[in-house]
N, C-alpha and C positions, 0 to 999 in steps of 0.2 A: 459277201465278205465286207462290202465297204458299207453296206448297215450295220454288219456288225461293230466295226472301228468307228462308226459315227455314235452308234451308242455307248464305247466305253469312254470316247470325248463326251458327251451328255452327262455319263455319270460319273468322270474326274472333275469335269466343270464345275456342277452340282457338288462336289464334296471340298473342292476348292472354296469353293463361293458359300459352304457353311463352316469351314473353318476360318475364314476370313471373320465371317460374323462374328463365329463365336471369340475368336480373337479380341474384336472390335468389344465387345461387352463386357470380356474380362479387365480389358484396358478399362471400360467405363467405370466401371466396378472396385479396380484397385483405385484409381482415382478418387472415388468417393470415400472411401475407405481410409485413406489417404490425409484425405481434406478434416473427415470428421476426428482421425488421431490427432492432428496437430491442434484443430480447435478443441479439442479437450483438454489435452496436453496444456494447451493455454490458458485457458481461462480455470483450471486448477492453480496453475501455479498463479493467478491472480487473486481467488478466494481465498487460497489460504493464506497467501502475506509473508510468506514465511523465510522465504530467499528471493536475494535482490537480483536481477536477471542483468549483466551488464552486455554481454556479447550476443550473437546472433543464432537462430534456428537454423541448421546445415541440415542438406539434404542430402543424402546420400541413395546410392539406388545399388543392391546388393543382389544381382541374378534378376529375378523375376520379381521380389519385393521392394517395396521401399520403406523405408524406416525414417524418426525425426532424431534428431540428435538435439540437444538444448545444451550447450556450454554456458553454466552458472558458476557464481562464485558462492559457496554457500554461507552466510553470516548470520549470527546471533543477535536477538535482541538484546540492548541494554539490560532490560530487565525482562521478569517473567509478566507476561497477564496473558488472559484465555480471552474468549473475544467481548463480554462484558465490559469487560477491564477496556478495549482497544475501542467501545462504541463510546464510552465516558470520554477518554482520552480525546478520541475526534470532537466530541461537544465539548467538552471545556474549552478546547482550542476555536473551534468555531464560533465558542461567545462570547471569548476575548478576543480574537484576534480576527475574525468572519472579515475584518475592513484593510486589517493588513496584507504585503504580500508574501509571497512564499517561504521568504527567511524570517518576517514579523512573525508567521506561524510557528515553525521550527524555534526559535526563541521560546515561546508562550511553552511548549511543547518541552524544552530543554527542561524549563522550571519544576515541570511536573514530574518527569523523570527525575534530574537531580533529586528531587526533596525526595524519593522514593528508594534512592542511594542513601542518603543521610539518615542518620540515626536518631536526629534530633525532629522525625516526619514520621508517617505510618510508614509501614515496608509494602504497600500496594497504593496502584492507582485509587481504588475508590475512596480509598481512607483517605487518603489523600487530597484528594479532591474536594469531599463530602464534610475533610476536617470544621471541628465545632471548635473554636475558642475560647474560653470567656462570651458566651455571646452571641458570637460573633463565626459566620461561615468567612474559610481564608480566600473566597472566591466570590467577586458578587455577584456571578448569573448564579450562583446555586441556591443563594439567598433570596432571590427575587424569581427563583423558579425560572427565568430565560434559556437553561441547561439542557430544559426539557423540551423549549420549543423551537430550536434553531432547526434549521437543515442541513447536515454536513456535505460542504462541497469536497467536490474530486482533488481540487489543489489542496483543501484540508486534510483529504486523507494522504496525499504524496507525502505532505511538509512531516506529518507525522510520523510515516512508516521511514522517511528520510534520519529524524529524531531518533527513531529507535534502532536505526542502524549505522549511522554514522557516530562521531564521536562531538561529546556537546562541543557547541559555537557560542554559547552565550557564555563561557568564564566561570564557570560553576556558580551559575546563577540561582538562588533560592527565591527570589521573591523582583517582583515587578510591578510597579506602577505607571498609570495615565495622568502628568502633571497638570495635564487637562481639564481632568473630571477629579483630580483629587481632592478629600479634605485637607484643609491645610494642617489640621492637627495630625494626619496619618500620616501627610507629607512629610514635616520637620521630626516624625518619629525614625522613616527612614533617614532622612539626612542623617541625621544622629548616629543612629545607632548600627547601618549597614553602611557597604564599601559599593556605591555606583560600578559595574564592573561593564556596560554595554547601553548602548541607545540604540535604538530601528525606530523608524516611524513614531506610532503616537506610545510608545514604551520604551520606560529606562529600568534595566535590569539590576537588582542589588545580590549580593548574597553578603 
C-alpha cells in the first residue's frame, strides 16, 4: 500500500513539476510577445511621422494577456506632402540651417511651408523649393547642387516634423536672408521691399 501512495506522490510531483514548467514558458513567451508588440507599435508610429506622440505607453494586464495602450493626440500636417516631398524639406533645411539650432531649423522650415500656403509660391514642397526665377534658384544649396549632398541630422528631422505640426513661429515669414554672406544688392532689395518680421542666429526673416 505505502508503494502504491509513494507512487501517486511520484506522479503528482511529476505533473506538478511540468505544469510549473509549462507555466514558466508560457510566461516566457507572452513576454516576448509582449516586448515585440510594443517595439513594433513604436517604431511604426516613428516611420510613419504621422501623429505627434505627447503622453505615455500604459500597460495594462487584462486576465492572462497583456496589451499596449499608446494615448496620442492625433494632428495634421500644415500641409500635404508624401515622403519625397518630406526628404526635400529635411535637405533644404539641412543646407540652410545644418549650423543652426533647433528653432534656427524650424524657422528655415516655417519659410518653406508658408510660401506653400501662399498663393503668390507653388502649392508643393518641390516647386517650391526647386522654384526657377528669372535665372535664378530661390535657394542657394539648389543652385550649387549642396541639396543633394548634406546629411539630414536627427534634430533636422524633429525641427521639421515640429514645423509641420505646430503653428508657424517665424510671423508668416516668406523669405530669409544671411546678412553675412549676402550680396549687398539682394540685401538693400530686401530692406526695400519686405517687412524684417524675426532674427535667430545667422538668419533675418522677411515676408
Amino acid at each position: 500500500m505505502y508503494k502504491r501512495y509513494s507512487c501517486y506522490f511520484v506522479v503528482l510531483y511529476v505533473m506538478l513539476a511540468i505544469v510549473f514548467i509549462n507555466a514558466e514558458l508560457l510566461k516566457d513567451i507572452r513576454a516576448y510577445s509582449y516586448r515585440a508588440q510594443k517595439e513594433s507599435v513604436l517604431e511604426m508610429m516613428d516611420e510613419r511621422m504621422v501623429h505627434k506622440v505627447y503622453e505615455r505607453t500604459l500597460e495594462q494586464i487584462y486576465g492572462n494577456e497583456r496589451t499596449v495602450q499608446c494615448f496620442s493626440i492625433q494632428r495634421n500636417y500644415r500641409i500635404e506632402l508624401d515622403e519625397q516631398e518630406m526628404d526635400i524639406l529635411c535637405r533644404i533645411v539641412q543646407a540652410e540651417a545644418g549650423g543652426e539650432d533647433i528653432r534656427g531649423k524650424i524657422l528655415v522650415a516655417d519659410v518653406i511651408i508658408n510660401r506653400v500656403e501662399n498663393p503668390r509660391f507653388p502649392d508643393n514642397v518641390e516647386d517650391v523649393v526647386f522654384q526657377y526665377v528669372d535665372g535664378v534658384y530661390q535657394f542657394s544649396p539648389v543652385g550649387n547642387g549642396r541639396i543633394n549632398d548634406v546629411v539630414v541630422t536627427e534634430e533636422t528631422r524633429e525641427a521639421v516634423l515640429a514645423a509641420l505640426l505646430e503653428e508657424d513661429v517665424s510671423g508668416g515669414a516668406l523669405f530669409f536672408i544671411s546678412r553675412k554672406y549676402a550680396d549687398p544688392d539682394g540685401l538693400t532689395w530686401f530692406e526695400s521691399n519686405l517687412t524684417s518680421v524675426a532674427q535667430h542666429g545667422g538668419h533675418e526673416f522677411f515676408r
